[in-house]
VOLO-791032 format. One record per residue (C-alpha): x negated, y, z negated. Coordinates in steps of 0.02 Angstrom, whole numbers, plus 50000, padded with zeros to 5 digits. Layout:
XYZ;...
//
This chain:
500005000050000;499335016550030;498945027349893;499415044349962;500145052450116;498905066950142;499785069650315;500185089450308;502025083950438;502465073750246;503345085050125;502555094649985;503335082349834;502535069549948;500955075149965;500675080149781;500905062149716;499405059649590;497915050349631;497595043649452;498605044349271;497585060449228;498335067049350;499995064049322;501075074249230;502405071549114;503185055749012;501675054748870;502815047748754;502555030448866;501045035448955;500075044148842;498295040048773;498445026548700;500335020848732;500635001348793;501045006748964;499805016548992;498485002548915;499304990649037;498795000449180;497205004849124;496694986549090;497584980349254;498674968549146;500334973049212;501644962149155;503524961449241;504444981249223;505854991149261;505535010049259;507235020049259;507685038249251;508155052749364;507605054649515;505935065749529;505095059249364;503675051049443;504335033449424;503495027449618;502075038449592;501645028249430;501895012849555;500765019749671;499445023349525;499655004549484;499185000749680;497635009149677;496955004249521;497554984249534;496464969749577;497974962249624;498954958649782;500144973749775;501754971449918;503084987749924;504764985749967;506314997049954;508154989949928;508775003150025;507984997250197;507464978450137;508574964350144;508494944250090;507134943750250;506004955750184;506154947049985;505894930450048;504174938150170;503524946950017;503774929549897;503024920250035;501234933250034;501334930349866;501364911849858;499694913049966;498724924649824;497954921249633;499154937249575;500384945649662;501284963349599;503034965449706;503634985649678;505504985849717;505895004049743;507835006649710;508114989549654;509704994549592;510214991849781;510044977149783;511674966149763;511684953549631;511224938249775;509504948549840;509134951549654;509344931149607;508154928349747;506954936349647;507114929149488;506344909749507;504594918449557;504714934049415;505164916549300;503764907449368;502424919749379;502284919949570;502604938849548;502494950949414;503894964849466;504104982349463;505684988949493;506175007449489;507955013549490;508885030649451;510175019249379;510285012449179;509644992849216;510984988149083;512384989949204;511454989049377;510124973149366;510664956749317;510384951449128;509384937249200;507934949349268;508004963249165;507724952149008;506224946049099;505344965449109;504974978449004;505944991449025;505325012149023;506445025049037;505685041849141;506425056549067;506795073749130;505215083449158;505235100049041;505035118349112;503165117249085;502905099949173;503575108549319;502745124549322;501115116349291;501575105049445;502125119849548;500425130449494;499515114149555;500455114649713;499915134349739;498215132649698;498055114449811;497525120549980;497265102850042;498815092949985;499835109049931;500245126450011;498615136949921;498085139750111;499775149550144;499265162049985;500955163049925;501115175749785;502425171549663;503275179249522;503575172449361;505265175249333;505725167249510;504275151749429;505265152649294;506865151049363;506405134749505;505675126049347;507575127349243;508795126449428;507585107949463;508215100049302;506705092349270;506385083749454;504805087849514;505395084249679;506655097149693;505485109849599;504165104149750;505675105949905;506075122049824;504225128249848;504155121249995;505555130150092;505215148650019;503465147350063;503885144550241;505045156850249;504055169250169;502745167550286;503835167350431;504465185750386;504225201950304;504405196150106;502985201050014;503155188849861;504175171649818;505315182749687;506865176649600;508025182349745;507175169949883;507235155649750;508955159149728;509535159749918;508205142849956;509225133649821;510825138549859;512065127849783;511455119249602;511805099449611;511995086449468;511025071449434;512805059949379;512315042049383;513485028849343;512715028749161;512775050349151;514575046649189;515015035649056;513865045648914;514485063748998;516005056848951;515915050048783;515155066848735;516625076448806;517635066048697;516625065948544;516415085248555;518335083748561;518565074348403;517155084548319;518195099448340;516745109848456;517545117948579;516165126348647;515195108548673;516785101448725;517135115448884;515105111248907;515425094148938;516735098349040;516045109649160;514585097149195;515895085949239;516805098049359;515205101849424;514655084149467;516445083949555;517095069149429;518795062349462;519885075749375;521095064349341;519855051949250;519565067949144;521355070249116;521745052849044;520375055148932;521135068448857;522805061048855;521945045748749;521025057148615;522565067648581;523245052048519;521795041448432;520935056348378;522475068348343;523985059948324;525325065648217;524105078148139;524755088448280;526015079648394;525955092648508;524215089048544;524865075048685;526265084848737;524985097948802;523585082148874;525095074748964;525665092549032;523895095749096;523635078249176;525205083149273;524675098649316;523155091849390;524035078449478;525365093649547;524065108549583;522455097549615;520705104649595;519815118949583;521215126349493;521625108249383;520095114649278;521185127949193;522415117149128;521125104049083;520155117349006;521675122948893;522105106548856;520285101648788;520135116148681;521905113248577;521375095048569;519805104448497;520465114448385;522005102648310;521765092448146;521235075148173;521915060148110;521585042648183;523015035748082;523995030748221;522585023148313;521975012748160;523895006348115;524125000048275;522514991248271;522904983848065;524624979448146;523874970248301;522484961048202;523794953448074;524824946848223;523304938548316;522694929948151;524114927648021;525704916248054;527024924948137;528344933248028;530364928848079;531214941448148;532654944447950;534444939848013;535044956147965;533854965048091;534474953848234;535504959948381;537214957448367;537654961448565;538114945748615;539754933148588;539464920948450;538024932748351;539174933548208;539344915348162;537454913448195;537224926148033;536404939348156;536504957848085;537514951547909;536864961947785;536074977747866;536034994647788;536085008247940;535345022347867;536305036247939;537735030947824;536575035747659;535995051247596;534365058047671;534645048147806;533885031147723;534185017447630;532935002347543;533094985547644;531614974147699;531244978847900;529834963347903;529544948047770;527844955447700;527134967347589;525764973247700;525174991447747;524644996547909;524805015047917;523625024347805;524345043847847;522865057747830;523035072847736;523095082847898;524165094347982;526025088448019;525485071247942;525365076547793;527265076147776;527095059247812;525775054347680;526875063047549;528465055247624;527785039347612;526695038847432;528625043447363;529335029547446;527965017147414;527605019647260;529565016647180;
//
């Protein structure tokens, strides 16, 4: 595999892929002096891995350190553009060699058939893997080969990773654009370092572009306007695992009555163009569980703005999904409703079923009468206070433990009088 593209037709992010590990910038807490997977490389013992995070974290450039330093056979593939052909060619070159390291870029493309067909040689030692994916191996590669790697997450690379990237890229007049003398300022530096949420990549494209326009034109400097028009629109990283933890945020922000973090979440999920209606259910759910009769007008208002979505669509859905979110918010909590449904359904999947009384039975039907249906029951509207004592189910069990919250506090009062004659 070759180490580095130093053709000057291959982008910038390209082109600025680090030769060796002191070169390379970012992730010390698993690459750092003296961190396993950093000893690993350093001592050519690689072992099986899966290196995961978002894009632009230098999770192929680490793979492309590995190739250069490795006494090993070292065979590249991506899942993208390789299918069972290409894994059964590489196995095959491996079979012929002492030690064999397969990288799998994207190997999160692969379906779960292309994946098996690696796992009898990662078992058997024919190759040690190295697999890199944008996506959380717990719910894109199969149990059978992840538990057979390490895995390494790649995090986000901070502000400074990327500026001292981008200064590296200024200064490079080989590999980088130091021979176009590009002046830039440090507020548009500083602002290309927070709009490429920590992917070098993007930080590099970024560069890339403004530098060739400024020196196709009048512009004096790369300033904060130019960085601003080159990037345009903002996107969002929103893997399948950012949308299931974007999500549980939203809804613990919810239930930990931030609104601010709760309209945060939200946004990012607007902005990464999220199903609006997934959003909306959400909601629906935690004014319920997280809610309930606290404030029963808590669902009233998530039902109203799921079907105002589902009426008006998007952009303007965000308003009522916005309102919504906040009064969930703001409301008292009680999970009270969530937790008696879930006592109630865990005595009726383990305990012996309780009879319906006789005198709760229907009586709408010829013949209930002489079968003793509905003999003996109380209706309450006849009593004062609208309710009378009589047994509605054969057992002295509690399931609904009412908070002190809100509305439901009527209920807890309502109740400790009644349950405790």
């Amino acid at each position: 595999m070759e180490l580095l593209n130093t053709d000057r037709k291959a982008p910038l992010a390209w082109r600025m892929q680090p030769h060796t590990l002191d070169e390379f910038v970012g992730q010390s807490h698993i690459l750092g002096i003296g961190k396993p997977l950093r000893e690993a490389i350093e001592r050519d013992s690689i072992v099986s891995l899966i290196l995961y995070g978002s894009p632009g974290t230098g999770k192929t450039a680490i793979a492309r350190i590995i190739a250069g330093r490795t006494q090993a056979l070292f065979i590249s593939i991506n899942a993208v553009t390789s299918g069972i052909g290409d894994i059964k060619e590489a196995l095959k070159k491996a079979g012929k060699t002492d030690r064999t390291i397969l990288f799998v870029d994207e190997i999160h493309r692969f379906n779960k058939l292309q994946q098996d067909a690696l796992l009898p040689d990662v078992e058997n030692g024919n190759v040690t893997l190295i697999g890199a994916s944008t996506q959380n191996p717990f719910f894109s590669i199969i149990p059978a080969l992840s538990s057979r790697s390490l895995l390494f997450q790649f995090l986000p690379l901070s502000k400074s990773d990327i500026k001292t990237l981008l200064e590296r890229a200024l200064k490079d007049k080989e590999k980088g654009v130091g021979g176009l003398d590009i002046q830039i300022e440090p507020d548009a530096m500083d602002f290309i370092a927070t709009a490429s949420e920590g992917d070098a990549r993007k930080a590099f494209n970024i560069l890339e572009l403004g530098a060739f326009i400024i020196k196709s034109s009048n512009r004096a400097a790369y300033d904060i306007e130019l960085a601003k028009e080159v990037l345009q629109k903002k996107s969002i990283y929103y893997s399948e695992d950012e949308h299931y933890d974007t999500i549980s945020a939203f809804i613990k922000s919810m239930r930990g009555s931030d609104p601010d973090a709760t309209l945060y979440w939200l946004a990012k999920m607007i902005e990464a163009e999220e199903d609006p209606m997934f959003i909306a259910r959400r909601i629906v759910i935690c004014a319920s569980e997280d809610v309930g009769n606290a404030d029963p007008r808590a669902l009233y208002m998530a039902v109203a703005a799921m079907h105002a979505v589902e009426l008006i669509g998007m952009p303007e859905g965000r308003i009522p999904l916005a309102q919504a979110a906040i009064y969930i918010a703001m409301a008292p909590k009680s999970n009270a409703s969530y937790t008696g449904i879930e006592n109630a359904l865990s005595d009726v999947r383990q305990e012996r079923l309780e009879p319906v009384p006789a005198h709760l039975k229907g009586t709408g039907y010829s013949g209930a009468a002489r079968l003793g249906a509905g003999i003996g029951y109380k209706y309450p509207h006849n009593y004062d206070g609208h309710f009378v004592e009589q047994k509605y189910v054969n057992k002295n069990k509690i399931f609904f433990f009412p908070s002190g919250e809100g509305f439901e506090k009527s209920f807890k009062d309502k109740l400790n009088q009644r349950r405790n004659k």
